[in-house]
C-alpha positions in Angstrom: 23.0 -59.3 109.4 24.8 -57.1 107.3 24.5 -53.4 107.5 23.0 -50.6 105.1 26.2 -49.9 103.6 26.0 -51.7 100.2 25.6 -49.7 96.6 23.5 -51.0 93.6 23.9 -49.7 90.0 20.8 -47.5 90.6 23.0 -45.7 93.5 20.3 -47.1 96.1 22.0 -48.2 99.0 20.9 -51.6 100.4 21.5 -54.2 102.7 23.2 -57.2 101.3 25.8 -59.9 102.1 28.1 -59.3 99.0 31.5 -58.7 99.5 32.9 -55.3 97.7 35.8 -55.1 95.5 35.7 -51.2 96.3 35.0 -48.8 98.8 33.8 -45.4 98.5 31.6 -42.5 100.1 29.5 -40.0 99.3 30.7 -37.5 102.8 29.0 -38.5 106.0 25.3 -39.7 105.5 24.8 -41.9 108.6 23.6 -41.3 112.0 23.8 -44.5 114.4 24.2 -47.2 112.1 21.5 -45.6 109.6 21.8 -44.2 106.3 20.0 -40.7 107.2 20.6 -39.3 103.3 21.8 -40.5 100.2 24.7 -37.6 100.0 26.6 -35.1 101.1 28.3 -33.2 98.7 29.3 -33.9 94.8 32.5 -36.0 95.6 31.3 -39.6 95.4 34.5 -41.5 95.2 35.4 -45.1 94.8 38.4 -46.1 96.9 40.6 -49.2 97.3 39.8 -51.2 100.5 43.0 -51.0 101.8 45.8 -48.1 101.2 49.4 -48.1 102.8 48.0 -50.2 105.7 45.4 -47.6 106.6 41.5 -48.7 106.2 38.7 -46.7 107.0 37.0 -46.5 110.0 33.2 -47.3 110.1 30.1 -45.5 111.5 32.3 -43.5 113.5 30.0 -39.9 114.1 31.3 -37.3 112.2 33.2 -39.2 110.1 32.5 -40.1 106.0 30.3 -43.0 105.6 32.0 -46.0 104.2 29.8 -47.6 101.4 31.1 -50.6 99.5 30.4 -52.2 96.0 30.6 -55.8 94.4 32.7 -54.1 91.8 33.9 -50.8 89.8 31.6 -51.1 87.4 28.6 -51.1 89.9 30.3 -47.8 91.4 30.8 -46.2 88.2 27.1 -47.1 87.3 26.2 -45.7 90.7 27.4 -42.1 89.9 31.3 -42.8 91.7 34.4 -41.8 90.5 38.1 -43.0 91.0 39.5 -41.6 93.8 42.4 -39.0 93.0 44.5 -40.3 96.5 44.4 -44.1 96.6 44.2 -44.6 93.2 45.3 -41.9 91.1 46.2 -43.9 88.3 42.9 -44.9 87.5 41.8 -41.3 88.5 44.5 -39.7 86.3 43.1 -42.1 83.4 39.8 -41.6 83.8 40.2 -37.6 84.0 42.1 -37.8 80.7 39.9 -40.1 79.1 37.1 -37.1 79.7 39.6 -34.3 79.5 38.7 -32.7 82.5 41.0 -29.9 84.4 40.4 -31.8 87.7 38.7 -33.7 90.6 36.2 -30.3 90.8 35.5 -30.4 87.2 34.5 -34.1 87.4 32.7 -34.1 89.8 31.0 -31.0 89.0 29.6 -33.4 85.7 29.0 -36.4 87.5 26.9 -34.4 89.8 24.8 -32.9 87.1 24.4 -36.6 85.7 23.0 -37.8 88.8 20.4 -35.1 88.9 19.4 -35.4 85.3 16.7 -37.7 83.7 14.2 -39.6 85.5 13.7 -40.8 89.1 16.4 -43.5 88.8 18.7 -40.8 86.7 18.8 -42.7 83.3 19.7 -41.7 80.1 19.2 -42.7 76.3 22.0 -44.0 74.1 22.3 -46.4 71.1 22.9 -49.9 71.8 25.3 -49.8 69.5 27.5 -47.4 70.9 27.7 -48.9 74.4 31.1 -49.5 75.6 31.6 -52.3 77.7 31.1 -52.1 81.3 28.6 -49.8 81.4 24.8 -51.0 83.7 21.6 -50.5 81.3 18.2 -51.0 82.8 16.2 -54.1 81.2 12.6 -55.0 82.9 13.5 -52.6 85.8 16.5 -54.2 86.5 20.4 -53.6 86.1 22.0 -55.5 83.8 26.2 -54.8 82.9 26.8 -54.3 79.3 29.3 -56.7 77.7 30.6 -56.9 74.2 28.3 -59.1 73.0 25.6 -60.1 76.2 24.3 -58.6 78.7 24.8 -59.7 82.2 21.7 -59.0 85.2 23.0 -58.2 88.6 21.0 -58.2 92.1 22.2 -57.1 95.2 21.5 -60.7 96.2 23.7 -62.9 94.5 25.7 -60.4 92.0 26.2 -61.7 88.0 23.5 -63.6 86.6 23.1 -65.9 83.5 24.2 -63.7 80.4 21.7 -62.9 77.7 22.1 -61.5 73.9 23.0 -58.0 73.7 20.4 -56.0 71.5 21.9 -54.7 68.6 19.3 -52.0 67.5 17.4 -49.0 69.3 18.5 -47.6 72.5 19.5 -48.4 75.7 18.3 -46.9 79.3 21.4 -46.4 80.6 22.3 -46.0 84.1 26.0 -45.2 84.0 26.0 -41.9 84.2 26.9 -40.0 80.6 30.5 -38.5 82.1 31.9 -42.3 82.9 29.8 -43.8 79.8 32.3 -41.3 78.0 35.4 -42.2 79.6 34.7 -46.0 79.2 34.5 -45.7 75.7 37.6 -43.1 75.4 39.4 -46.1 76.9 39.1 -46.2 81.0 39.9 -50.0 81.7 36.5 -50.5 83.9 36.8 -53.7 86.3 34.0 -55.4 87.1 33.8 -59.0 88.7 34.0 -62.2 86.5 
């Protein structure tokens, strides 16, 4: 059985036999093999899986808690940002794109995203001014924006079937407002085909 170590656009973390594209953490949150809270601290970083032959170490006490995700658009939905180390090109992009001074400054936003709106930390934006790659909720589920569909994602089996894209009113968006800006500046989100 897998372990507790999966993210979901929501940010929850779940069990579930997906394999991640990226790996991140949000500072030690285990005890045992448990997820004992759902951070520790404001740097939530997504990582490669694999950097100059080094790759993390799991569960080890003490130690950051590894947490992995089908994809970067899942992480970025999930409050994570590039990591400034192992992949400081997408970090140097993706601080440009929101003109911040530094890994402090963005974090510093991303952390006040996650602590704004409702329980699941949504916001309101147009439909129409949704970059793609960005996760909206639809029916109390996540579903990734694309240019012109929408794509539903479970921790079960990933992408879905695609469906229209609405073109009027506004979307509950789960992507936090800081990487929602720096998609649509231009940051080249990945997300699984």
């Amino acid at each position: 059985m897998p372990h507790r170590n999966r993210v979901t656009p929501y940010g929850d973390i779940v069990r579930s036999s997906l394999r991640g594209e990226w790996m991140g953490n949000r500072g030690c949150i285990h005890e045992g093999y448990d997820i004992a809270r759902p951070w520790n601290g404001r740097r939530w970083i997504i990582c490669r899986l694999e950097y100059k032959g080094w790759v993390a170490p799991n569960w080890e006490p003490g130690r950051w808690t590894a947490l992995f995700f089908h994809d970067e658009a899942v992480a970025l939905a999930a409050g994570h940002r590039p990591c400034a180390l192992c992949r400081r090109e997408d970090y140097v992009r993706y601080r440009d794109a929101i003109a911040a001074t530094g890994a402090d400054d963005i974090d510093r936003r991303l952390h006040r995203d996650r602590l704004a709106g409702r329980a699941k930390r949504t916001h309101r934006r147009p439909w129409r001014s949704l970059p793609a790659g960005v996760f909206v909720d639809i029916e109390e589920a996540p579903a990734l924006v694309r240019a012109d569909d929408l794509v539903p994602w479970s921790a079960d089996k990933g992408y879905g079937a695609p469906r229209p894209r609405p073109s009027a009113g506004d979307a509950i968006v789960l992507t936090p407002s800081t990487s929602v800006d720096a998609i649509a500046a231009g940051y080249p989100v990945q997300f699984a085909r």
